[in-house]
C-alpha positions in Angstrom: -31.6 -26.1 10.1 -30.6 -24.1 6.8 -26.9 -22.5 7.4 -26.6 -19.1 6.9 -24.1 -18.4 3.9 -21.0 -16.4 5.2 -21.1 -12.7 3.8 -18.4 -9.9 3.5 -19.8 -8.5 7.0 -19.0 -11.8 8.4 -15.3 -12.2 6.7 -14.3 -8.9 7.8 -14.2 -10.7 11.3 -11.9 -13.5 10.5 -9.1 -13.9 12.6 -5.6 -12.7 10.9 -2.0 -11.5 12.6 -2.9 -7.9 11.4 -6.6 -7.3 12.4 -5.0 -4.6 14.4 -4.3 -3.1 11.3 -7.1 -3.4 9.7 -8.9 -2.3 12.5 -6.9 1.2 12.4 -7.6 1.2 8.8 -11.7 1.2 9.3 -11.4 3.5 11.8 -8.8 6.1 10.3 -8.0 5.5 7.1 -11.5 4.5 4.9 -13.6 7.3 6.4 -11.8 10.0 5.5 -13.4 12.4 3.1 -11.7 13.0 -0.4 -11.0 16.8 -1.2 -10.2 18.5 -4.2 -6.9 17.2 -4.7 -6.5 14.1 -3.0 -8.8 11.1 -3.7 -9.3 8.9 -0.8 -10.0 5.5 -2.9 -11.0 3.3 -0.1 -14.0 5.9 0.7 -14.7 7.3 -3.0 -15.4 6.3 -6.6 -15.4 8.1 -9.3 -18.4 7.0 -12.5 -16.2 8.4 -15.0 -13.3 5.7 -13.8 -14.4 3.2 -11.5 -16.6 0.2 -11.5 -19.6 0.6 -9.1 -18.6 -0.3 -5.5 -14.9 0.3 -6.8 -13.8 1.8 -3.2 -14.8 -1.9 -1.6 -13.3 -3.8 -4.4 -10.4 -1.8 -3.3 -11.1 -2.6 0.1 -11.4 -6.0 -0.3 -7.9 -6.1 -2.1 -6.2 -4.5 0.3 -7.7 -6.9 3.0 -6.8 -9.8 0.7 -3.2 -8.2 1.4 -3.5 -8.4 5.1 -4.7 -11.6 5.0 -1.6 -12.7 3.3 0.9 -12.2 6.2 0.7 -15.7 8.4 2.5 -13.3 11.1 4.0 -9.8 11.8 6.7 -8.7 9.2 10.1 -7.4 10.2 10.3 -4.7 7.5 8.3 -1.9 7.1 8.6 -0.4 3.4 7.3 3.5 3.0 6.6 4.9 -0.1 5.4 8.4 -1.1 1.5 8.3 -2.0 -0.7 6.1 -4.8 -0.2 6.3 -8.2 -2.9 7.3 -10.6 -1.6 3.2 -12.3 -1.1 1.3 -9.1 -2.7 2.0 -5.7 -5.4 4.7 -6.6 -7.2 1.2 -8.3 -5.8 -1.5 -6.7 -5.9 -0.2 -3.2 -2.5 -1.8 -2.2 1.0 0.3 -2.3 3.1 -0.6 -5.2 0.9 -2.9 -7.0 -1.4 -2.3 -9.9 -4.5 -4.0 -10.5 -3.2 -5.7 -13.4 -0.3 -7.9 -10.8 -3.8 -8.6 -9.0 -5.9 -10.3 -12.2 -2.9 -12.2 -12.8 -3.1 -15.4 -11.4 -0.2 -16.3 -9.9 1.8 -13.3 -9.7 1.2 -12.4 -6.1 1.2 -14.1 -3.5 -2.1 -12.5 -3.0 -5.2 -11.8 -5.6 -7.5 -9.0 -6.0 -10.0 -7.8 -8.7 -10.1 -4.7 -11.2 -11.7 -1.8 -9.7 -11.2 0.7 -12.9 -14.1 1.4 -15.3 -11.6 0.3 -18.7 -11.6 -2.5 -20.8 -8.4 -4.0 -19.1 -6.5 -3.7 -15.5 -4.4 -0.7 -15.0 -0.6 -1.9 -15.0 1.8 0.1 -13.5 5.9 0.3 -14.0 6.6 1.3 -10.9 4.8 -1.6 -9.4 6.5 -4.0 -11.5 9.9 -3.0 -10.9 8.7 -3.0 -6.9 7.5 -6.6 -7.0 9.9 -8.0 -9.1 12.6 -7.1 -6.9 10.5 -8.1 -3.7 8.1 -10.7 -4.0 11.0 -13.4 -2.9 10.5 -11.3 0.4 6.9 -11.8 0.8 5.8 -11.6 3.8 8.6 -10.9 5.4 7.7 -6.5 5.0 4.9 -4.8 5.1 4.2 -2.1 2.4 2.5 1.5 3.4 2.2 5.3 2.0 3.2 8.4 4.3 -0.5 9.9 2.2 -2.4 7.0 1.7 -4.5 8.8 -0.9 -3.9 9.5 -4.2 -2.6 13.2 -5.0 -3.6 14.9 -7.9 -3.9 18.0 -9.6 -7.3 19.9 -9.2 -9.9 18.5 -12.1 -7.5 16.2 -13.3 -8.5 13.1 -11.5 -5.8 10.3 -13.1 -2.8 12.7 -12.9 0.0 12.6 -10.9 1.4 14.5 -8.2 4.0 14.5 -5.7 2.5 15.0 -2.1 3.3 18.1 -0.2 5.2 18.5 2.8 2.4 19.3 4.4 0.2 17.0 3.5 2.8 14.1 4.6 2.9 15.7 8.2 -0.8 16.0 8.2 -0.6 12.3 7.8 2.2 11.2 9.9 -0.2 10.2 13.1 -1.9 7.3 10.7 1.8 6.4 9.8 3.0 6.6 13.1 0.1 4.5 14.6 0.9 1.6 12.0 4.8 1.7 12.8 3.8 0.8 16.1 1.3 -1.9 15.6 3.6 -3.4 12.7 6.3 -3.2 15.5 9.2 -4.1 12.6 13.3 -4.2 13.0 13.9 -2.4 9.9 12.1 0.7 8.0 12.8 1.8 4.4 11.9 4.6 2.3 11.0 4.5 -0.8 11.7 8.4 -1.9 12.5 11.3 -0.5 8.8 12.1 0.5 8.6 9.1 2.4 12.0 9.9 4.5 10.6 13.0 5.5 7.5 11.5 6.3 9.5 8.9 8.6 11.6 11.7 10.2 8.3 13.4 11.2 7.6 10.4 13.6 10.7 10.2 14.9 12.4 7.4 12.7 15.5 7.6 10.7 14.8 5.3 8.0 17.2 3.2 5.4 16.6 5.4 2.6 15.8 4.2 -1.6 15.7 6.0 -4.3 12.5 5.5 -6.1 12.1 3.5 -9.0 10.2 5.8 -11.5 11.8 8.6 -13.9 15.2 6.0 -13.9 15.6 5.2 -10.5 14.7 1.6 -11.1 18.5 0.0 -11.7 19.8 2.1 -8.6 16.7 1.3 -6.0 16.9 -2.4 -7.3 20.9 -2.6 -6.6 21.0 -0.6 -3.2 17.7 -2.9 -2.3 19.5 -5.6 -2.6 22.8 -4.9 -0.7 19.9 -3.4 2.3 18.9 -6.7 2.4 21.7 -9.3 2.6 22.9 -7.3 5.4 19.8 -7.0 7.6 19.5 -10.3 10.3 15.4 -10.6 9.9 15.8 -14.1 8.9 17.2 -15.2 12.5 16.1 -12.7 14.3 12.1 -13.4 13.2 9.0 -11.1 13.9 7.3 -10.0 17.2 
């Protein structure tokens, strides 16, 4: 009898900790339509930027995340929206495609979804991973807009989130707080606090690391974290 060879259809059911999440992903998050200003990159890609089939590679790299947590994390990390350098092509928070192609560097790997010669790298990512990776997986890392905000025609430029567009999004972000189910929540940015406080949770609050917050999110990170008890108190 000739074996079937397994296909992407076929890992997407793999058992893993967070299928939940994934699961609220499929069903919430990828399907959303992309508007004139916001670029859902899980859904969308754009021929002037992006591979063809970029929005699954980015799918696939963000699953590739998921399937690095062996259980639930403790810490949930919030940041603002995706970057035109980091998330927009890599399709995880924080991280760039070029911390992806690097072998090694995560403790998860991913492919280049961008149309350039090289991977995108992104500053704020590196500053985010540098001071985190040790951590890995003990948080989880979202965005209160999971799509990338930018200015109308101007598809690679950046843009802070509205208000309103982080409440129109707080029911995905509330929905993952409670499946994550974690002890401790931090903002990365004022957007994301707000985002938090929209749902209910008053989070431990970080200065962002872009336009010179890096040295003052990297010290106060690190005093947030040898004071928390994750380590003996686990995950659920």
């Amino acid at each position: 009898m000739i074996k079937k060879p397994l296909n992407s259809a076929k890992k997407e059911e793999a058992p893993m900790p967070l299928n939940d999440i994934w699961y609220l992903f499929q069903k919430i998050v990828f399907p959303i339509q992309s508007t004139e200003i916001l670029f859902n990159q899980y859904k969308d890609s754009d021929p002037i930027v992006d591979l063809p089939n970029a929005n699954n590679i980015r799918k696939q790299n963000l699953r590739n995340y998921l399937e690095s947590f062996p259980q639930r994390p403790p810490i949930l990390v919030v940041g603002e929206a995706p970057g035109p350098r980091g998330c927009r092509f890599s399709g995880v928070p924080f991280t760039s495609e070029a911390q992806l192609c690097a072998h090694g560097y995560l403790p998860f790997a991913g492919r280049q979804s961008s149309a350039r010669e090289s991977p995108y790298a992104e500053n704020t990512a590196t500053i985010f991973w540098k001071a985190l990776a040790p951590y890995h997986p003990k948080f989880f890392v979202w965005n209160c807009v999971p799509f990338h905000p930018h200015k109308q025609e101007k598809i690679l430029s950046i843009r802070s989130p509205t208000k309103r567009e982080v409440s129109f999004y707080s029911g995905i972000l509330s929905e993952l707080k409670t499946l994550v189910k974690p002890i401790h929540i931090l903002a990365v940015g004022r957007k994301a606090e707000f985002g938090l406080k929209q749902i209910g949770v008053r989070p431990i609050y970080l200065k962002h690391p872009s336009h010179g917050g890096a040295r003052e999110f990297r010290t106060r990170l690190a005093r947030v974290l040898a004071r928390m008890k994750w380590q003996s108190e686990g995950s659920g």
